[in-house]
Each structure stands twice: as structure tokens, then as C-alpha cells.
C-alpha positions as CSV (number, residue, x, y, z in Angstrom):
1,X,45.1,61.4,97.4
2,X,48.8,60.9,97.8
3,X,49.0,65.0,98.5
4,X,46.3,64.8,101.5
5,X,48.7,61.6,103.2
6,X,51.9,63.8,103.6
7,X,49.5,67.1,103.7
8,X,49.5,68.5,107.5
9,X,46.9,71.1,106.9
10,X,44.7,71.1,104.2
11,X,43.6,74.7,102.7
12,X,40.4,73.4,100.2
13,X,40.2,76.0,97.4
14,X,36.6,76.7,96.0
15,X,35.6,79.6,93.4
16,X,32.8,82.2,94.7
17,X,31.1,82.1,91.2
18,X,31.4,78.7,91.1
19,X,31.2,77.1,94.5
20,X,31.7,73.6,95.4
21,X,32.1,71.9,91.8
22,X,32.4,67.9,91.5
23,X,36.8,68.0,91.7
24,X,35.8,70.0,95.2
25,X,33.9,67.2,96.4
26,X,36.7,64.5,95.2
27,X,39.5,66.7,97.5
28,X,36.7,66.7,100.5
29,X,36.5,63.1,100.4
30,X,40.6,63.0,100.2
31,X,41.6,65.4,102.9
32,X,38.6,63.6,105.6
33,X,40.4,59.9,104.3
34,X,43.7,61.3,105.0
35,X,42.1,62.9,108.8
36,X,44.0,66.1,108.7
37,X,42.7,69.4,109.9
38,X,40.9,71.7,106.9
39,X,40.7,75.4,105.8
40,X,38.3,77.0,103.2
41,X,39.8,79.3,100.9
42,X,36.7,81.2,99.1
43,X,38.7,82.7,96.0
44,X,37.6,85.0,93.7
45,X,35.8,87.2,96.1
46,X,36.5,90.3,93.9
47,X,34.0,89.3,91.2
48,X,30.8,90.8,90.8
49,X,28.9,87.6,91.1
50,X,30.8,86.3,94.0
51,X,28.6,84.2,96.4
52,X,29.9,83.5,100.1
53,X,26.8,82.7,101.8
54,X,26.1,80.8,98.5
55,X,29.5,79.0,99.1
56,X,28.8,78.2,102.8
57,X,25.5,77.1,102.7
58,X,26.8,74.2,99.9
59,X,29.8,73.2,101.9
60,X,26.8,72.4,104.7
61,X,25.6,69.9,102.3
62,X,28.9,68.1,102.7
63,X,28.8,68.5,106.5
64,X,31.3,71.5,106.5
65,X,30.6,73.7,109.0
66,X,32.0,77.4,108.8
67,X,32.9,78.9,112.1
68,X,30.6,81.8,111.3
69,X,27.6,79.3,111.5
70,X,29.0,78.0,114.7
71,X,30.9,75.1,113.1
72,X,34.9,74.6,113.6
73,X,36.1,75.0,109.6
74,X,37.7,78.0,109.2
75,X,36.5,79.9,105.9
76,X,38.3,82.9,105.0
77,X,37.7,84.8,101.7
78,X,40.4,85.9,99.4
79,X,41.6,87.1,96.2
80,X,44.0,85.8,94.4
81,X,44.2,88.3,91.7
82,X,43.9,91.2,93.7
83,X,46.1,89.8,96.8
84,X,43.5,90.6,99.2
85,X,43.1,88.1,102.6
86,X,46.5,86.2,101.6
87,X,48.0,87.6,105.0
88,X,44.7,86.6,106.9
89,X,44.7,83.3,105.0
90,X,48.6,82.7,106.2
91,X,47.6,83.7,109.8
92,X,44.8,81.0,109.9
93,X,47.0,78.4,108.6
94,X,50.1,79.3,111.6
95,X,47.1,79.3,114.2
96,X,45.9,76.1,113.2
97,X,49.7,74.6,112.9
98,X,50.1,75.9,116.5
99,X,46.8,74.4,117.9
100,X,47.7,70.6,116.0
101,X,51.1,71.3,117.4
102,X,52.8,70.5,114.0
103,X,56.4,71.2,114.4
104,X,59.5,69.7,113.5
105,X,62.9,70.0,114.8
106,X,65.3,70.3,112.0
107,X,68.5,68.8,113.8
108,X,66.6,65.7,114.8
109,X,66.6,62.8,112.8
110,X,65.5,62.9,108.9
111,X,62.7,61.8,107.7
112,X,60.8,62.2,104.4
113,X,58.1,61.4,102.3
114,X,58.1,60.2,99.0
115,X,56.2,62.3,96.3
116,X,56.8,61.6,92.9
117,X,59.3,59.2,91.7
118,X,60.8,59.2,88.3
119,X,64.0,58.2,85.7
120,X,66.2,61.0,84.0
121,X,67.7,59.4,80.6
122,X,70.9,62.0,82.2
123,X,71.1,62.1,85.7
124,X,69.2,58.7,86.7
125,X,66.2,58.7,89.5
126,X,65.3,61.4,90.7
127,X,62.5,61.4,93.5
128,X,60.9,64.2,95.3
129,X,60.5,63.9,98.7
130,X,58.8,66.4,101.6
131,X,61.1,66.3,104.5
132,X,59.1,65.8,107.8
133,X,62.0,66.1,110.3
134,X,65.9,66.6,110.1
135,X,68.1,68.1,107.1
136,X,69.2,66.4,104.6
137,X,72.3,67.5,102.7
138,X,74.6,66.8,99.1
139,X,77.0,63.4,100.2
140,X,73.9,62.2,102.9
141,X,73.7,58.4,102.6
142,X,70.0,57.4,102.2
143,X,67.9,54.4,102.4
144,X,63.9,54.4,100.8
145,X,62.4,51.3,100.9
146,X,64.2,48.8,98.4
147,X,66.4,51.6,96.9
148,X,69.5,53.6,98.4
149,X,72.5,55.7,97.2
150,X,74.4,58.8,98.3
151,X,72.8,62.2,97.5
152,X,75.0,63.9,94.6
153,X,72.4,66.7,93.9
154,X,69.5,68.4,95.8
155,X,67.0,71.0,94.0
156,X,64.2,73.0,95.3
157,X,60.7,73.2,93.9
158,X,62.3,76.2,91.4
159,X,64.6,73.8,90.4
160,X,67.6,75.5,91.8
161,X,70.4,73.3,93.3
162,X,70.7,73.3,96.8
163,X,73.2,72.0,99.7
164,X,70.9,71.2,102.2
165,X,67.2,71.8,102.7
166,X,65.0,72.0,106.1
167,X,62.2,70.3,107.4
168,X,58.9,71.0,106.1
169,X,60.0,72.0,102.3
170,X,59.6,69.5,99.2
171,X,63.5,69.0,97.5
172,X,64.0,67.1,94.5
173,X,66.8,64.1,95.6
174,X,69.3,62.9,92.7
175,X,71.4,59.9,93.6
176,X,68.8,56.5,94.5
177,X,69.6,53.3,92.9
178,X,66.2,52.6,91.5
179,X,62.7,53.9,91.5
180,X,60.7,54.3,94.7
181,X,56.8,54.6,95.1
182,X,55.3,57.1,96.2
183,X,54.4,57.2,100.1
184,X,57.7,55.8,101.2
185,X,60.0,56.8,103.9
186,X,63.4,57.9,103.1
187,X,65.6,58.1,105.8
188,X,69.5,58.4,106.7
189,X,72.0,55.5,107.1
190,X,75.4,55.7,108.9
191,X,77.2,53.8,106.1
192,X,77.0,52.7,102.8
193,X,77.3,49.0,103.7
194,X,74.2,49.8,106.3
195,X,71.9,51.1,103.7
196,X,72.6,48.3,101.6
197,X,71.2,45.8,103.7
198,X,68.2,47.5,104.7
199,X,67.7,48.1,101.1
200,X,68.3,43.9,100.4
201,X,65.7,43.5,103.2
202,X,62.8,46.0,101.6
203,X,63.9,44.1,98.3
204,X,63.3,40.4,100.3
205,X,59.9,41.9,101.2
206,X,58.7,43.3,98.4
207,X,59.7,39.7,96.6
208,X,57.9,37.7,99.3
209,X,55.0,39.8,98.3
210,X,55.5,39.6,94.9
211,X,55.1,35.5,95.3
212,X,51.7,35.5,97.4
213,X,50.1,37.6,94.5
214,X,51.3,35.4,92.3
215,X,49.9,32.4,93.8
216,X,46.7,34.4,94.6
217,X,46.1,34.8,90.7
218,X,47.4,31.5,90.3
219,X,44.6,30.2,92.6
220,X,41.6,32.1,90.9
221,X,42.7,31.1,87.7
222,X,41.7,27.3,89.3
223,X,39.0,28.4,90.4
224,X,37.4,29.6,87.0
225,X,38.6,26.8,85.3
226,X,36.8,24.5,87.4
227,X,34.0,26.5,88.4
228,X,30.9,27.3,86.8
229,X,31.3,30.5,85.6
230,X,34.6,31.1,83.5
231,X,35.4,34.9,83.3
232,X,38.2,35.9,80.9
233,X,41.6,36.9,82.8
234,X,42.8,40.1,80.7
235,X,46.9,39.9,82.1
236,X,48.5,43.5,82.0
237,X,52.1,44.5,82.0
238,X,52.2,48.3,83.2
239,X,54.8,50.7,82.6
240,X,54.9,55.0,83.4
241,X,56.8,57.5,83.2
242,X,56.3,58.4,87.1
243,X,54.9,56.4,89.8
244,X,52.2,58.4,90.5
245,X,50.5,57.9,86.7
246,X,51.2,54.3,87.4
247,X,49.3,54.3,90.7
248,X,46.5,55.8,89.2
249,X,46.6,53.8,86.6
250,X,46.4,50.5,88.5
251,X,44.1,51.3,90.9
252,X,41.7,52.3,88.1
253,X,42.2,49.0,86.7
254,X,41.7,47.1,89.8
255,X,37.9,48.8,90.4
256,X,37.2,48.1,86.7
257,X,37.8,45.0,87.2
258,X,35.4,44.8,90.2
259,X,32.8,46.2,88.3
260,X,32.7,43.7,85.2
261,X,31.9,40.3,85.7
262,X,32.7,38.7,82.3
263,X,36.9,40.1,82.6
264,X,39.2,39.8,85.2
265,X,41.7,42.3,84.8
266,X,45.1,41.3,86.5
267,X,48.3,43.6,86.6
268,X,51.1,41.1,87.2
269,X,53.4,43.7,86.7
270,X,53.9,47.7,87.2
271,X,57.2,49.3,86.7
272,X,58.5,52.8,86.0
273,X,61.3,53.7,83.2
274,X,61.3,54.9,79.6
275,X,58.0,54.0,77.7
């Protein structure tokens, strides 16, 4: 789900011996949550029992229509293995760019998303970001959401270090003071004393926050003792290696705890660091 937010176009990959499976249906339902435009890659198209028209006529059922049946989802067939339709599938995916008018300026100002945030035992936080607009560079002084620092290392997605990186690639940024969720926006400060403060005020925020959920659990725990039906609270400390296992895990939690009346599960805290 986090993908489909920062994804600008979408490329849905489904098997032609297979065809739309259950995990197909689960990335439908993300990339029409997240509204961004959608291409069908049929893979496998080299296999003896390969299906298109099987493929098509199923992604109907979820209300995708293939331009060949006179909808507006681009389907093209490829092979991976064999290498065949890559170059058609990169054409489709620059056409649709051009119609969505998705471009980005890479001397304007930076801006970039937050991935995947985790802690090195070595190097400290490391957080990988997909820049939207600008450059950002080694020595850049950052600010993403309650954390900042100076960028002492950059890497791209082989893991090689880097100087600078453009607009529209993922880079791995070393040099944040603490761990940042996914889904926040980094961004470039003038000064160290600038990012600072904006940093103190996400940190204000996120406390003032931190307080009203307190009082909120506070408030049903009142409620079940003098109401009557008296559910048991089960209180959970959460810790993760990365922020994204620790996402998932608490928003699993949370509809669990919708779904069972006799436990209310609460997670007063979630945190990311060494387990």
C-alpha cells in the first residue's frame, strides 16, 4: 500500500498460466486506493499454456477494461524470460507519463518520500527515500518530519555510494537523527539551526498527539469499567526492525481488535530500533 502512494504509474504484473490470483486482486485494490493511472503487464506469454484472452476476460470481473475490448487499461504482453515486449512495455509506460504530465524538474526544490526507515548498529538511520523533485547531494541539510541531520552518505538501489541523485530514482540517505515513518516528506533546510526547529515543531506535534490517544484509551477504559459489558484491554508495546513491518503490524492489530468483542487490543507504543 505504501508502494502505490509514492507510485506515479502503476504496471500490475499477472502470470498468463495463472491469471489474476488473490495477491493480484490485493494490488488492484491498492493501486485504485492510491488513484494513480494502471498498466497490465501479462508475463509469461512464452508458455505453452499461456492464456490472454483468459487473462482479460478475468481482469473484467474486477472492472478492468483492456483497450482492446474498448476500455482505457493498457494491457501489453511480455516475457520476462525471453525479453520479448520489454521495449513495447517501456513505450506504454513514457506515453502514459506524457499524457498524466508527470515530470519533475530536477533543479527545483527537493522533495522526497519516505520508503523504508531503519537503524544500522554502524552507520545509524538510514531511510530510503524516492525523490519527487530537486537533487539532493552528500553535506545537504535535511529536515523529515521530527528527525533532521546533514547527509554524510547517499547509495543507490545497488547499494553503490553516490554524490548526488536525481529526481524520480529511490537513494538510500545516511545521516537523520532518528527514525522516520514511512510516507513522510523530506525536504531541504538552509541551516542547521533552521532544520532544528522545524524538527522540535513535528516533535511538539507528534507529542500533542501522542497525549489525545492517551486520553482517548484513558476514556474507554472508563467506559468499560462502568459500563455493562467489560471487554479485556490487551496493552501492547511494539518494536521492528523497519517501520514498514511495524505499520503492518499495527494496523493488523487495530482490525483484530475490531473484529473481537471480548479483547481490546491497544498499542500504546510503536517504536523502531534493535529487537
Amino acid at each position: 500500500a505504501r508502494g502505490a502512494q509514492v507510485t506515479d504509474v502503476a504496471v500490475l504484473v499477472v502470470a498468463a498460466d495463472d491469471g489474476v490470483m488473490p495477491q493480484t486482486v490485493e494490488a488492484i485494490n491498492h493501486i485504485r486506493a492510491a488513484d494513480v493511472p494502471m498498466i497490465v503487464a501479462v508475463n509469461k506469454i512464452d508458455l505453452p499454456n499461456a492464456d490472454l484472452a483468459a487473462v482479460q476476460q478475468q481482469l473484467l470481473q474486477h472492472e478492468i477494461v483492456p483497450e482492446e475490448l474498448g476500455g482505457e487499461t493498457i494491457v501489453a504482453p511480455i516475457s520476462a524470460l525471453e525479453q520479448d515486449g520489454l521495449e513495447e512495455l517501456l513505450e506504454m509506460i513514457l506515453l502514459v507519463a506524457e499524457v498524466e504530465q508527470l515530470w519533475a524538474d530536477p533543479q527545483a526544490d527537493f522533495v522526497g518520500v519516505v520508503v523504508e526507515s531503519s537503524i544500522d548498529p554502524s552507520e545509524g538511520t538510514l531511510a530510503t527515500i524516492l525523490i519527487r523533485n530537486g537533487t539532493i547531494s552528500v553535506g545537504d541539510i535535511v529536515v523529515c518530519g521530527a528527525s533532521w541531520g546533514r547527509i554524510r552518505r547517499l547509495r543507490n538501489w545497488r547499494g553503490k555510494s553516490v554524490k548526488t541523485m536525481a529526481p524520480g530514482h529511490p537513494v538510500e540517505v545516511v545521516g537523520l537523527s532518528d527514525v522516520v515513518e514511512a510516507g513522510e516528506i523530506m525536504q531541504l533546510a538552509d541551516n542547521t539551526k533552521q532544520a532544528r526547529s522545524l524538527a522540535e515543531e513535528a516533535q511538539q506535534t507528534e507529542r500533542e498527539r501522542g497525549l489525545m490517544g492517551q486520553a482517548e484509551v484513558q476514556l474507554r477504559q472508563l467506559q468499560r469499567q462502568f459500563g455493562p459489558e467489560q471487554a479485556k484491554e490487551l496493552n501492547i508495546v511494539l518494536k521492528s526492525d523497519v517501520w514498514g513491518s511495524a505499520q503492518a503490524v499495527e494496523a493488523n492489530l487495530n482490525k483484530l481488535s475490531k473484529e473481537l468483542d471480548e479483547i481490546q487490543i491497544s498499542v500504546v507504543h510503536n517504536a523502531v530500533g534493535e529487537v
